[in-house]
Structure formats: C-alpha cells, structure tokens
C-alpha positions as CSV (number, residue, x, y, z in Angstrom):
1,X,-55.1,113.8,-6.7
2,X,-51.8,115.4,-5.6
3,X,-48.3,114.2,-6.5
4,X,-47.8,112.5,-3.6
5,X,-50.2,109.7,-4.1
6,X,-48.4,109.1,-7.8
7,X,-46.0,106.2,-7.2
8,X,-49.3,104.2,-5.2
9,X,-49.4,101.2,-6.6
10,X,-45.8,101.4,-8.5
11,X,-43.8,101.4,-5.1
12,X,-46.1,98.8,-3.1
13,X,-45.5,96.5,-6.2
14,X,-41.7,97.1,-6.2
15,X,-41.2,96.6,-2.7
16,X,-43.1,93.3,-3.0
17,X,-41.7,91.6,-5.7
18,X,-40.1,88.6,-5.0
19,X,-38.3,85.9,-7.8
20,X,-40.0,87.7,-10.2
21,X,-39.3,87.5,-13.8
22,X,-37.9,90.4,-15.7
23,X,-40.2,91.2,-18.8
24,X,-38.6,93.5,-21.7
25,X,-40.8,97.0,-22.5
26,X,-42.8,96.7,-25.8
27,X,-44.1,100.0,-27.4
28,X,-46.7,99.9,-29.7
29,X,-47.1,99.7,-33.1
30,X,-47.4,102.8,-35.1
31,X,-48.2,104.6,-31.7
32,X,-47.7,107.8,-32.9
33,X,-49.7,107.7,-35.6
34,X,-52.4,105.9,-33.5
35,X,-52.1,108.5,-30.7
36,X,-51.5,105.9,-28.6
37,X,-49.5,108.1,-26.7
38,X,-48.7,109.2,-22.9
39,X,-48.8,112.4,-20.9
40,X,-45.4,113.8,-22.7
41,X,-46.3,112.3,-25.9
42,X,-44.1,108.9,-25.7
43,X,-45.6,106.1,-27.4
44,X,-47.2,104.0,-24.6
45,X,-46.1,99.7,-24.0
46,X,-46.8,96.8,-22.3
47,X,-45.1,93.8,-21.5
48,X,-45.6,90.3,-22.9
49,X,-44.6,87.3,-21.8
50,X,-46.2,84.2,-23.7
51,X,-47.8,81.6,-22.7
52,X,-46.7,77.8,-23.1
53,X,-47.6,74.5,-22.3
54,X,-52.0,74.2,-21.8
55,X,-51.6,77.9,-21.0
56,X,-51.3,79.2,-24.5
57,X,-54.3,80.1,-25.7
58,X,-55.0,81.8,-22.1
59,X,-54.4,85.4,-21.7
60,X,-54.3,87.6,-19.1
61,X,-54.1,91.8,-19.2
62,X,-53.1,93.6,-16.2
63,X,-53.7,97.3,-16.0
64,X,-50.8,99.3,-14.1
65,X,-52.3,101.9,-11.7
66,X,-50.9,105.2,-10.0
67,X,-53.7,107.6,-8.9
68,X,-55.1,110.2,-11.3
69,X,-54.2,114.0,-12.4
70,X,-55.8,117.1,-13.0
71,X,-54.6,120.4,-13.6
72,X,-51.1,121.1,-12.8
73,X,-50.5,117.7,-11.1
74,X,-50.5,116.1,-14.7
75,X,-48.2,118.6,-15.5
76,X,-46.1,116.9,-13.2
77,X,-45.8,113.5,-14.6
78,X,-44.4,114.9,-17.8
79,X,-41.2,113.0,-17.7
80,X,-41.5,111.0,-15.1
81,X,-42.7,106.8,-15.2
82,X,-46.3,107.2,-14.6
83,X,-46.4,110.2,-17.6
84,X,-44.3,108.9,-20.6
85,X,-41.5,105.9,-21.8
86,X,-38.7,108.2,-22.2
87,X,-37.9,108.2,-18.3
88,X,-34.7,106.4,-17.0
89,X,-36.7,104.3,-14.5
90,X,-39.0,102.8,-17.3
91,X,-36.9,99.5,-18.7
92,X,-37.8,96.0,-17.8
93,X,-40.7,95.1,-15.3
94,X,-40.8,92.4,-13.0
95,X,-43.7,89.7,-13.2
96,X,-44.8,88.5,-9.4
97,X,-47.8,87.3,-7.9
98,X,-50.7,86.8,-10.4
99,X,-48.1,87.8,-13.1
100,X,-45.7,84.8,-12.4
101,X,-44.6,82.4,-14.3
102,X,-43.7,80.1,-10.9
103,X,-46.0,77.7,-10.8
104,X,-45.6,77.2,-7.0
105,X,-46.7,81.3,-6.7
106,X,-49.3,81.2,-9.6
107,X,-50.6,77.8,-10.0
108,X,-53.8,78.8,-11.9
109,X,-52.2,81.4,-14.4
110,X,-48.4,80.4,-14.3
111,X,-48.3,79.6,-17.9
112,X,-50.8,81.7,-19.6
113,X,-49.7,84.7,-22.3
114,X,-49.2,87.7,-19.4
115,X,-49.4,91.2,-20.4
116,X,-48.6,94.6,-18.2
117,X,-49.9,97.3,-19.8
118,X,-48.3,100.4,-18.0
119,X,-50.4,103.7,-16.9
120,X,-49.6,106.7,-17.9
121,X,-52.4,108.5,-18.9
122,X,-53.6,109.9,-15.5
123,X,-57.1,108.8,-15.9
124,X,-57.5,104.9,-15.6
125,X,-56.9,104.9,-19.3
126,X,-59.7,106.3,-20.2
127,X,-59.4,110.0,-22.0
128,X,-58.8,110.7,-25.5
129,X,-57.9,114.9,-25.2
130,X,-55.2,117.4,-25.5
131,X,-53.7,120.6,-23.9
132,X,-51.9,123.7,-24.7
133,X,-49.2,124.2,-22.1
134,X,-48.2,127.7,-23.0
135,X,-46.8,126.2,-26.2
136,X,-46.1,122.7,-25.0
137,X,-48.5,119.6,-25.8
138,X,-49.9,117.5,-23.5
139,X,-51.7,114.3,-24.2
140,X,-54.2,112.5,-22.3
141,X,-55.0,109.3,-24.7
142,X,-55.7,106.5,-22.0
143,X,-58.6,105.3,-24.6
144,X,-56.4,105.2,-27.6
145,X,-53.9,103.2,-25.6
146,X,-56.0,100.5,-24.2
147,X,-57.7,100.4,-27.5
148,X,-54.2,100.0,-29.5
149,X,-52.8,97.7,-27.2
150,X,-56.2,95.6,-27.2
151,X,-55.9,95.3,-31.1
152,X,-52.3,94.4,-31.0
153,X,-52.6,91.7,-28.5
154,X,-55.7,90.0,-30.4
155,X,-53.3,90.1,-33.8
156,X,-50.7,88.3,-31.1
157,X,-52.6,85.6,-30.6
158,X,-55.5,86.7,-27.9
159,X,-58.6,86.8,-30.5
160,X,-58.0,82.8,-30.3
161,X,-58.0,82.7,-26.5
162,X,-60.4,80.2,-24.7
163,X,-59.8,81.8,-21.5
164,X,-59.0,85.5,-20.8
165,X,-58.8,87.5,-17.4
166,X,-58.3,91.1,-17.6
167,X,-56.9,92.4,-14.2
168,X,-55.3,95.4,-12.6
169,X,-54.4,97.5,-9.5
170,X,-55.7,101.0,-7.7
171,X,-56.5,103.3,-11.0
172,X,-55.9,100.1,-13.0
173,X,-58.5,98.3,-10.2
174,X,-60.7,100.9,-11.3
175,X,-60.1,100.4,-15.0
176,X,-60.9,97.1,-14.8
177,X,-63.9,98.2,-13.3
178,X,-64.6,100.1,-16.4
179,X,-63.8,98.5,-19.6
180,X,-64.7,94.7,-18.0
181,X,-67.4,94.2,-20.4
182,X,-65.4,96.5,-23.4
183,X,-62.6,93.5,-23.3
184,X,-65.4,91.0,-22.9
185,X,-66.8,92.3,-26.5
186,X,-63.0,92.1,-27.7
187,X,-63.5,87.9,-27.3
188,X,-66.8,87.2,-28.3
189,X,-65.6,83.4,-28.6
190,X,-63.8,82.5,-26.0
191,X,-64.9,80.0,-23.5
192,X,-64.4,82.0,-20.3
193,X,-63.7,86.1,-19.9
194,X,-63.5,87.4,-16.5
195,X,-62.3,90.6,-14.4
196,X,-60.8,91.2,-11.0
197,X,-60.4,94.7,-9.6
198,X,-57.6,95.2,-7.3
199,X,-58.0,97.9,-4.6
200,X,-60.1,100.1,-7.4
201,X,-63.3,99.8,-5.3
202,X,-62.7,103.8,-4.4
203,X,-66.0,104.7,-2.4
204,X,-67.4,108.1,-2.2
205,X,-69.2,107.5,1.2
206,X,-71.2,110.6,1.4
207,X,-71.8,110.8,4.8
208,X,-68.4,109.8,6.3
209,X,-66.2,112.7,6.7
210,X,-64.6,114.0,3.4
211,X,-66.6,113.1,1.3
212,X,-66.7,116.8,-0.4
213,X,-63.2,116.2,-0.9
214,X,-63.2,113.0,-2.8
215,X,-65.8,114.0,-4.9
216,X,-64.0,117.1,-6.1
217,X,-61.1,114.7,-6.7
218,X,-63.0,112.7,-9.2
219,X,-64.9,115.5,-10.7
220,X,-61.6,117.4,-11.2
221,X,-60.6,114.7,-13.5
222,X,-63.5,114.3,-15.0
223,X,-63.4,117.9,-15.9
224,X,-60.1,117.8,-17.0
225,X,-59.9,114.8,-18.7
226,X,-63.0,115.9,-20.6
227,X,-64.8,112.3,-19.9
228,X,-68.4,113.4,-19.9
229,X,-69.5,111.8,-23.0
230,X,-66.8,108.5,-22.3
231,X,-67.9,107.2,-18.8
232,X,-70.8,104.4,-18.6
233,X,-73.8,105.7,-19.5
234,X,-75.4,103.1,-17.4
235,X,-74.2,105.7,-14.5
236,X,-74.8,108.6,-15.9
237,X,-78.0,108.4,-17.1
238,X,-78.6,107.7,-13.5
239,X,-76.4,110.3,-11.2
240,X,-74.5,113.0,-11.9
241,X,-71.2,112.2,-14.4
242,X,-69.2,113.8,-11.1
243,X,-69.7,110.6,-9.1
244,X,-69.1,107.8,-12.2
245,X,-65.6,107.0,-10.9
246,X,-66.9,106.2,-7.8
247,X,-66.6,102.2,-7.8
248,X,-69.8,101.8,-6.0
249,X,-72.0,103.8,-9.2
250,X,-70.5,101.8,-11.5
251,X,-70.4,97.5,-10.4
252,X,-73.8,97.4,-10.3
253,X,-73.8,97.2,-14.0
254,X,-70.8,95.5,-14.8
255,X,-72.3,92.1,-17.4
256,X,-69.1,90.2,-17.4
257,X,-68.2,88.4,-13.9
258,X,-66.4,90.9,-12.0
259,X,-64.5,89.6,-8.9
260,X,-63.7,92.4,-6.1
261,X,-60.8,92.2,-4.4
262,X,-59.7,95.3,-1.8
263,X,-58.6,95.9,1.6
264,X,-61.3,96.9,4.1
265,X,-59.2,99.1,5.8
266,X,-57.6,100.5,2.2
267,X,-54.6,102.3,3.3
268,X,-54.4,104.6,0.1
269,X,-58.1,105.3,0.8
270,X,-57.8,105.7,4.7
271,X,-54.1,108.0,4.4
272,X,-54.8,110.0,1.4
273,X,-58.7,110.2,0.7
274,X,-59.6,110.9,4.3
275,X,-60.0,114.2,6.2
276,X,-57.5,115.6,8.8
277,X,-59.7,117.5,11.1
278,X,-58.1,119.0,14.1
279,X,-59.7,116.3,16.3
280,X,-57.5,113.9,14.7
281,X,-54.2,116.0,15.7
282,X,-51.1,113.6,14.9
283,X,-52.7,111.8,12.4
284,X,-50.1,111.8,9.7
285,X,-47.3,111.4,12.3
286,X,-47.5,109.3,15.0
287,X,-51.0,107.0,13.9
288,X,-50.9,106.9,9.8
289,X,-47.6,106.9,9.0
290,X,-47.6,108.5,5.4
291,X,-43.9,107.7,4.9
292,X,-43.8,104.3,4.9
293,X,-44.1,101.4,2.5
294,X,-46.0,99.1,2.9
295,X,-47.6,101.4,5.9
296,X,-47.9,99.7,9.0
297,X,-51.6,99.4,10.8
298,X,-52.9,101.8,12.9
299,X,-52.8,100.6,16.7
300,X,-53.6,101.7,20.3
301,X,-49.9,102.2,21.1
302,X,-49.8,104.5,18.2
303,X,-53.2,106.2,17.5
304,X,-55.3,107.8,19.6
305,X,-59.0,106.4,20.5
306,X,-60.8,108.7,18.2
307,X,-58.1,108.0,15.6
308,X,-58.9,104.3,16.0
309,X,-63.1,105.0,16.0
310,X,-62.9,106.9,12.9
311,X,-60.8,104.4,11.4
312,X,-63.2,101.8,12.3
313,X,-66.4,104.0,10.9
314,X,-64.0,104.0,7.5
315,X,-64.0,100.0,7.0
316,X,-68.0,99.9,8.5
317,X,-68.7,102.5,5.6
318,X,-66.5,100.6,3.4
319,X,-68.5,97.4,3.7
320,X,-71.6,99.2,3.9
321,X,-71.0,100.4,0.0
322,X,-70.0,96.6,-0.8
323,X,-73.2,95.1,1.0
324,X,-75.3,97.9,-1.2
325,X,-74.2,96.6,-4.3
326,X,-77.3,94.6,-6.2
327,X,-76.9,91.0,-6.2
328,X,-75.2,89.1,-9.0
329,X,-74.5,85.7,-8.5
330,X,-71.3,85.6,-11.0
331,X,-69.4,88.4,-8.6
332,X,-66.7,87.3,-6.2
333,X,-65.4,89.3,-3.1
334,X,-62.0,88.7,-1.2
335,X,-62.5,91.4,1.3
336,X,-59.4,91.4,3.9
337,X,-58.9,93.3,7.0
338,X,-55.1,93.7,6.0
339,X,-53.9,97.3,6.1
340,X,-52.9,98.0,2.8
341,X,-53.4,98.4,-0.7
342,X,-52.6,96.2,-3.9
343,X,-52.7,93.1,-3.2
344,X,-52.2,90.6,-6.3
345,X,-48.9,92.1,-7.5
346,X,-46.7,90.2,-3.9
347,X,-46.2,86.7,-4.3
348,X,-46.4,86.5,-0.3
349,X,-49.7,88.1,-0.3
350,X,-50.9,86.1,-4.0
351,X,-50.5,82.8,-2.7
352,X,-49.4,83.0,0.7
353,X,-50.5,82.8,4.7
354,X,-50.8,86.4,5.5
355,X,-54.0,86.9,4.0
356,X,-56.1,84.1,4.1
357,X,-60.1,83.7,4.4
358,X,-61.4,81.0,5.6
359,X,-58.3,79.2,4.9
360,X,-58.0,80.4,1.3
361,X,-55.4,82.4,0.0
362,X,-56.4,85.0,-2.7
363,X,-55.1,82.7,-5.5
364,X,-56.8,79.9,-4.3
365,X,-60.0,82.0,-4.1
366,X,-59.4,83.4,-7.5
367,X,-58.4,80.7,-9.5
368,X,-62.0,78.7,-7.4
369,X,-64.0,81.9,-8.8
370,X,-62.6,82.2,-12.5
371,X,-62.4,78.3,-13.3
372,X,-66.6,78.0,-11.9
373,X,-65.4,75.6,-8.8
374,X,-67.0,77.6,-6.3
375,X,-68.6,80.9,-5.9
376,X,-66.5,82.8,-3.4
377,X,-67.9,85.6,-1.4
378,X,-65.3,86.0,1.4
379,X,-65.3,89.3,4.2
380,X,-63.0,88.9,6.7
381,X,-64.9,89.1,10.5
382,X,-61.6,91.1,12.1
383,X,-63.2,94.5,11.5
384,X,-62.7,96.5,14.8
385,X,-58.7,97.4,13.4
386,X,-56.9,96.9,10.9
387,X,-54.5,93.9,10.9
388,X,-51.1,93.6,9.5
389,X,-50.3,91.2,6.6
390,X,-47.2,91.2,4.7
C-alpha cells in the first residue's frame, strides 16, 4: 500500500471533527519492556477519557487506522504519526462522533469510558516481528500493542464493564474485524460485548478489474509482516493465508455480533484499490479527484460514461461480497451510497441528516443494534452513483 494512502483515515477524521473534546496521549506501561512498541521503536498509547454518570462501567475501544506497509513503505513511517510517538504532530486527539462526550452527537455512548488506541504498526495491529535496516531496527509489534493496551485498560477499570463495544476505522475497521471475538474473551462477564467495523470491509472481488493488484497488496503484508501462523485459522484452513485480510474470508466466522458499517461506493477502495486502465483516461484528474478531502462523488459532468459504469460495477460487486456473507442473525449492516470513507469519526455524519437509511441516522441504527431494540440490516437503494454526504 503506497505512501500516499497513509494519512486515510487520520485526515478524513481531522477534517471532520467538529466540538470535539481534546484527550491527552497515554503511553503504555512498561512499553519497552513489553515490546509494545511502534514502527521506530516509540512506546505505543491510547487515549482515555472515563466514563461517568450510568456510563461508567461501559467501555468503548476504537482502533485508529491508516492503510498498511510492506517493504520500503514501512520504512517510510519511521518518524512520522502513523509509525511512532516521537513525531511533532502526535499530542492530544480530538473525541467526535462515536467518541463524544456530547450527548446531543452521542446519545447512546456519551458517557461511557472512551479509548483511542492509535495505529502505528502498519498491519491492523496485528504482527509481532523485527527488521534489520542496514543497522537500524524496525519494529512491527501491532499484537504486543493491542494485547498491552487490552491488559492495561481491564486493570483501569474495563474487566468490570457490563457493556463493552470495540470499534475502529479503515485498517482499524479491519482490526475490528479481526480480534472481535479476542476482546470478547477479554470480558467473559460482561452483560453485552459487541463490534462495529468501520469502512474495513476491504473486498478482494476477483473478477472485477484489479483484483491481482489488491491481492498482492495484502499478500505483501502478509509476507512482510510474517502473519502466516497469526491470522484466523478459521480462514486459513480454508483459502490460501494471501486472501485472510480480505474482509469477505474472514466475517463469516466472526462469534461475537459484528455490525458492518461501510460506504458502498468506498472512496479509498474505488480511488486507491482500483485499476487505471487506459480506457479510463482522466481518471485521477478530472473524475476521481485524488487530491481532495473528503473527495467529492463522481458525476456525469465530471466522469466519463465508462468511468461512471465501472464505478457502478464497483458498488454492484461490493454488495455482491456483502449479500454472500452466511447468515447470522446478531450482524448489523448500515450500508450507504455516500462517497466516502470513515464514517463514525464526523459528528455530522454520526448522528446527523446526511446519511440516513430509512430515516435513521448511523447512531440511531447503532445504538438500536448494540442495545437488542431492533435488528438493523439497512442498504441504501441509490446504487446507480454515488451520492454526496457530508
């Protein structure tokens, strides 16, 4: 996954955040010793706020994303926000949308003990490696740090918890995805434990165009990350350990209630993990307009009509991989039509207008799924373009 595609989910929440609440950096504990460390070898954090009033015994654990590495594109992050703590431009972080403490923004989880635990691992917190860099150490601990700052938090107070949620966007979506039912284990007592995946459902597609392309993605950090023997066996006993980042190997088997949440029309997935054939001249000029955040959707006036079909085939093939999924009556799905990507971190997008389903917005939906109201199973019928929201 190339450099460009680092800040993903970083900038989209910064440019969204709206009266949020500032929350101070905590490293953890003994990091050093724990290995709990990132790319550059900085102890990793998170950032706490507690909970108060009915909300504090209620936790909630978002995982930061940012796209992946491999190769010399970890190299990169040395230094930089998504690869250590050290950098200038990691301090405070601002709380918004499901993170809020505003009860008029986050009504369900306002008051709840509300933890960011930042990405800088380069592999959806999963690899537990090293690497000789002609002299220089690189670390690649994801799975040290989500395990350290899993036992820190349950000596804070989360062991007790009668309701937990563990959340997160893009790579953190996927992460979610992944150690749902590990942080389900973490509380066998609790009353209610839950997961919602933010823009992590990341489809291979193997017969829409590119699909060579994102599959050497993901088995390039595989590789490097050396997760062979970490990923679910549930997938890999059953396809090859290349394609077990793929969202679509890997829900199926999810125990805990999972709740999917994503973009049809993801604009990560549709700019960045999408072939530009020569057929599609223009593509990353005048129709997807790469420089631009949030990006604004593709139209007629700007794309041309086979830019527009093969932007529709993407959201087709998109729902095709959610509609395959095997049935489980505890999952939810908020799928929108919105183009764009991360969509719980904006308070106008959490609780507002912009992206409603039938008449719902995604916190109402949510909170409906997580506290057993309803079941919610929501795909938005406006699939011929994508739409703007925001």
């Amino acid at each position: 996954m190339g450099k460009h595609v680092i800040f993903a989910c970083a900038l989209v929440a910064l440019i969204a955040q709206v009266r949020g609440q500032i929350v101070p950096l905590k490293i953890i504990d003994n990091a050093h010793e724990k290995l709990a460390v990132c790319i550059d070898g900085s102890p990793a954090g998170y950032h706490y706020d507690p909970g108060f009033g009915d909300g504090v015994n209620n936790w909630i654990v978002y995982l930061m994303g940012g796209g992946w590495c491999a190769h010399w594109t970890c190299y990169l992050r040395m230094g930089e926000f998504h690869g250590g703590t050290k950098n200038v431009h990691v301090g405070p972080e601002t709380f918004s949308g499901i993170l809020s403490s505003d009860q008029s923004v986050n009504p369900e989880f306002y008051n709840w003990n509300r933890v960011f635990l930042r990405y800088c691992d380069g592999a959806s917190f999963l690899g537990d490696t090293e690497q000789d860099d002609n002299g220089r150490l690189v670390q690649f601990r994801g799975s040290r740090i989500f395990s350290s700052a899993m036992d820190e938090l349950l000596q804070k107070g989360m062991k007790n918890a009668e309701n937990a949620l563990l959340t997160g966007c893009s790579a953190g979506g996927l992460a979610t995805i992944l150690h749902c039912d590990e942080f389900k284990s973490l509380l066998p007592n609790a009353k209610r434990v839950k997961c919602v995946a933010d823009s992590g459902f990341f489809i291979r597609a193997k017969d829409f165009p590119g699909a060579e392309g994102r599959e050497k993605n993901f088995r390039n950090v595989i590789d490097f990350h050396k997760l062979y023997d970490i990923l679910p066996k549930s997938c890999t006993s059953k396809v090859n350990v290349s394609l077990c980042l793929f969202a679509e190997y890997l829900v199926g088997d999810v125990q805990t209630p999972l709740f999917l949440l994503n973009p049809i029309f993801d604009s990560y997935q549709v700019k960045y993990l999408s072939p530009n054939p020569p057929e599609l001249e223009g593509w990353n000029t005048s129709c997807i307009n790469v420089t631009a955040i949030p990006a604004p959707p593709p139209t007629p006036n700007t794309c041309t009509p086979p830019q527009m079909k093969f932007i529709k085939d993407f959201g087709a093939t998109f729902l095709d991989a959610i509609n395959g999924l095997p049935d489980n009556p505890s999952r939810g799905l908020f799928m929108t039509s919105c183009f764009y990507h991360v969509l719980t971190v904006s308070n106008a997008l959490w609780n507002g207008p912009t992206c409603k389903l039938q008449d719902k917005t995604i916190s109402q939906a949510i909170g409906d799924w997580y506290f057993d109201r309803s079941p919610i199973r929501m795909i938005d019928n406006r699939i011929d373009a994508p739409v703007k929201c925001g």
